[in-house]
C-alpha positions in Angstrom: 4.9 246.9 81.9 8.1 249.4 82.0 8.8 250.6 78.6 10.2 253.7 79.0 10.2 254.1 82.8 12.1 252.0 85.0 11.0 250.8 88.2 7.7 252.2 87.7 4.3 250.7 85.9 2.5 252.8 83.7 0.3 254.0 86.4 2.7 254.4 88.7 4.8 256.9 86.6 1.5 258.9 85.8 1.2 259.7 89.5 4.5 260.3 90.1 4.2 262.7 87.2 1.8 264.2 88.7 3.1 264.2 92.6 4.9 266.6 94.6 8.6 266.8 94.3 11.7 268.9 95.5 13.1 271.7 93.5 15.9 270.2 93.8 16.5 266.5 94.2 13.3 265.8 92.5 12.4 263.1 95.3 8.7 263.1 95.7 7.4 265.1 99.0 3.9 264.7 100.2 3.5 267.8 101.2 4.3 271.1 100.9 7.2 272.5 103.6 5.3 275.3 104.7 8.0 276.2 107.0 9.6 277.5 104.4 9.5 281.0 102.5 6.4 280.8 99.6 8.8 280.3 96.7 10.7 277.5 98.8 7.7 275.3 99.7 8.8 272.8 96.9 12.2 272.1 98.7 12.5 269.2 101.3 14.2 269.1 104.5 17.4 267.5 103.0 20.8 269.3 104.2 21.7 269.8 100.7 18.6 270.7 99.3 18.5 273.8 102.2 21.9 274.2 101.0 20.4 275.1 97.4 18.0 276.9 98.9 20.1 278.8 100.4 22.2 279.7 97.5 19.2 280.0 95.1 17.4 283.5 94.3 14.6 284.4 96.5 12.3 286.3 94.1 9.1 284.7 92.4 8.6 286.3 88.5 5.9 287.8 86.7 4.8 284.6 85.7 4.3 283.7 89.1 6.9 280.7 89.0 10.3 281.3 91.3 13.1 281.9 89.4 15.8 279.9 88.6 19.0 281.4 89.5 21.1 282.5 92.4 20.9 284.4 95.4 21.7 287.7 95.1 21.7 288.3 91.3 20.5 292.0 90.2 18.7 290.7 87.2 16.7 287.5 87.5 16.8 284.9 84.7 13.5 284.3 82.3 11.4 281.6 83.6 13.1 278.0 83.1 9.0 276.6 84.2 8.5 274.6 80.5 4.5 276.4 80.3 6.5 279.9 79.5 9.5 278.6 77.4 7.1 277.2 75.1 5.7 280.5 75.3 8.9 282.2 74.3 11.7 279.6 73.5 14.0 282.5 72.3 14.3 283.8 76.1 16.1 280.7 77.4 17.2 279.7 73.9 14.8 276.6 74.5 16.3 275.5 77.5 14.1 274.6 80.5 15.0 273.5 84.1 14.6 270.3 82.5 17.3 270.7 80.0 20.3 268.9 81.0 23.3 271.5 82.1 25.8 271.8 79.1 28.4 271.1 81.6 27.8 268.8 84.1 25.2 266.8 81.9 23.7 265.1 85.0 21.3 268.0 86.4 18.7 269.8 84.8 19.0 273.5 85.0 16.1 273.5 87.6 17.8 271.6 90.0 20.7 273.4 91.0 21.4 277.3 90.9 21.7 278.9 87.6 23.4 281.7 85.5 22.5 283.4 82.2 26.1 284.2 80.3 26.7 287.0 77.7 25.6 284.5 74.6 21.9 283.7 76.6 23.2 280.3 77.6 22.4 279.3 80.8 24.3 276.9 83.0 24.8 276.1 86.8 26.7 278.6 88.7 29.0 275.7 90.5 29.2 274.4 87.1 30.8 277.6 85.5 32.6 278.6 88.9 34.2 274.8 88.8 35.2 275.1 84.8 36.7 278.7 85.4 38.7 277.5 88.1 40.4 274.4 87.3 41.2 276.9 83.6 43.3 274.6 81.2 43.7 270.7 82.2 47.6 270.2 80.9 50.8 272.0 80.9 50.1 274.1 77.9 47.8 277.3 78.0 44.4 277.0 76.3 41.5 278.9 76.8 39.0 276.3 75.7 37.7 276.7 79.4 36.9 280.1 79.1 34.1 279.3 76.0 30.4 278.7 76.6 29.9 274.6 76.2 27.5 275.2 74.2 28.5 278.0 71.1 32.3 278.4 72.2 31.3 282.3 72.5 33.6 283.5 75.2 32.3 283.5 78.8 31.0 287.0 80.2 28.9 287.5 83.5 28.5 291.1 84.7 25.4 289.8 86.8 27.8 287.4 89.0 30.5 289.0 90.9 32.5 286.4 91.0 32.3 284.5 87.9 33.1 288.4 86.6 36.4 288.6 88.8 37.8 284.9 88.0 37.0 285.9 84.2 38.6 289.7 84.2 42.1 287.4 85.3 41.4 285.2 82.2 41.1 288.0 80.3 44.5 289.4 81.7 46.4 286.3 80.8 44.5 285.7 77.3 45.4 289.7 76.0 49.0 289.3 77.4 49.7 285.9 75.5 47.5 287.4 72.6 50.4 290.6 72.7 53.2 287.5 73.3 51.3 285.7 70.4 51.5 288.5 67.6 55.2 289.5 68.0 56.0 285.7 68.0 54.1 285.3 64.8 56.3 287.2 62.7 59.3 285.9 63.9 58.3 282.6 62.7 56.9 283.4 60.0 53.2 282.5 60.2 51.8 285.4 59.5 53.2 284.4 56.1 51.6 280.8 55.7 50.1 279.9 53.1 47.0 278.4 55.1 45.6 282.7 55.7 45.2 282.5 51.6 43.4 279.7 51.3 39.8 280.3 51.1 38.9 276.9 52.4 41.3 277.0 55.3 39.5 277.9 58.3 42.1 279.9 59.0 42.2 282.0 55.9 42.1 285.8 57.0 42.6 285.0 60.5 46.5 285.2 61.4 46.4 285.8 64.9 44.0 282.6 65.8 45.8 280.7 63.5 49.2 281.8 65.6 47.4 280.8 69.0 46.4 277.3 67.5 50.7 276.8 67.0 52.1 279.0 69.5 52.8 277.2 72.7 52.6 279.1 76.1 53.2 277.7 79.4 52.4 279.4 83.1 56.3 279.8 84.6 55.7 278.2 88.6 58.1 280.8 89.6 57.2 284.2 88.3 53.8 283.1 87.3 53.7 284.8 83.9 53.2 283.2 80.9 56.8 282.3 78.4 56.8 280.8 75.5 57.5 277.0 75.1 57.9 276.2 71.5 56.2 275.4 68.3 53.5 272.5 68.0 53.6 270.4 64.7 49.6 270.8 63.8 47.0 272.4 66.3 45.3 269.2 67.0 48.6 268.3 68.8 48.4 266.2 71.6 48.5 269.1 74.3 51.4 267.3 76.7 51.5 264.9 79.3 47.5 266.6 81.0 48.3 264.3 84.1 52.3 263.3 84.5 53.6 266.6 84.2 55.1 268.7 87.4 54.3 272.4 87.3 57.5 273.3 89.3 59.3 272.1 86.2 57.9 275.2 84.2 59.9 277.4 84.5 60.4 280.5 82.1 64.0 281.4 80.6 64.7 284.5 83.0 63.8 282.5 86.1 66.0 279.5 85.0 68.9 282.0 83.7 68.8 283.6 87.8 68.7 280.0 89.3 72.1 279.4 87.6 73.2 282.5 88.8 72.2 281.9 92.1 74.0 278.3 92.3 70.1 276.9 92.3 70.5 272.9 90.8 67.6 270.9 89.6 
């Protein structure tokens, strides 16, 4: 029968259970690759699976399983090995190098990796690096990208250098439209709105987020600083055009005020 296991019988998923299988890919290996150092013998021979390897801390813990995050790191992450998070759940907040990657969704935490963040989430370092990196999908500036998946507590990462560098430039930007943000919020008024009184709002007492959710700041392609763009009708505004829009075309007021003077036509 196959009830909950496709492709295998009952049997046959209790030995597969129970075989030999790659850190990483989780294909089944019938041996160990002693070729390897002691805390790699559970990777096969496959070019990304070395790859992973290769990118994957080297130490073996305490507990005597290896440990699940990168190469390099100057503080290892507790053991993701299910025996000792059901021994102490509150380490790795329950997660286990089972437990599906809150960003990817496709890996387990085992299989690729893995970074601890200031909250005690942990998630892939490609994962993170790749999020970071592409920052906000449309024309308009959010900093959604910059929240853990999981508890939207803002990402920090001392531990990886450059997770910590890509971050201390979001940082930048967020604090200088946070500054852009407060002056703007008095000019129109918001700081005044009625919503910061109202005990049920969930912006009551909280001007300044509430001005970020209707403040709109876009990235100028010429001077690369932040200007900003108008007001949005609600903050669960459709943020623009994610896909048609043509970053040359943002362009800030003093940039497009010295393209006039300069004869410069669109």
């Amino acid at each position: 029968s196959y009830p909950y296991h496709d492709g295998y019988t009952c049997e046959q998923y209790k030995q597969h259970e129970k075989a030999l299988k790659c850190r990483f890919c989780r294909d089944e290996m019938k041996h160990r690759n002693r070729k390897n150092p002691d805390v790699f013998q559970d990777v096969c021979k496959k070019s990304e699976c070395v790859k992973l390897m290769k990118e994957s801390c080297d130490k073996i813990l305490p507990c005597g399983h290896a440990c699940g995050g990168f190469r390099g790191e100057q503080e290892c992450l507790p053991c993701l090995h299910e025996d000792c998070v059901k021994k102490n759940p509150r380490a790795t907040l329950e997660q286990s190098a089972d437990s599906y990657c809150p960003i990817c969704y496709t890996e387990g935490l085992g299989e690729k990796p893995s970074v601890r963040i200031n909250c005690g989430h942990i998630l892939h370092v490609d994962c993170l690096l790749s999020k970071i990196g592409k920052k906000f999908p449309g024309p308009r500036i959010t900093f959604f990208f910059a929240e853990c998946p999981s508890c939207r507590a803002w990402v920090d990462c001392p531990n990886h250098p450059k997770i910590s560098s890509d971050m201390k430039y979001i940082n930048e930007l967020y604090n200088d439209i946070k500054k852009k943000a407060e002056q703007r919020m008095k000019f129109e008024d918001l700081d005044k709105d009625k919503r910061l009184k109202d005990k049920n709002d969930r912006f009551y007492n909280k001007p300044l987020e509430y001005a970020m959710s209707r403040l709109s700041y876009y990235m100028c392609f010429k001077c690369k600083k932040p200007y900003f763009g108008g007001m949005k009708a609600c903050e669960n505004a459709n943020e623009g055009n994610k896909d048609g829009y043509k970053p040359e075309d943002l362009v800030c007021g003093t940039c497009a005020s010295e393209n006039v003077k300069s004869g410069v036509r669109d």
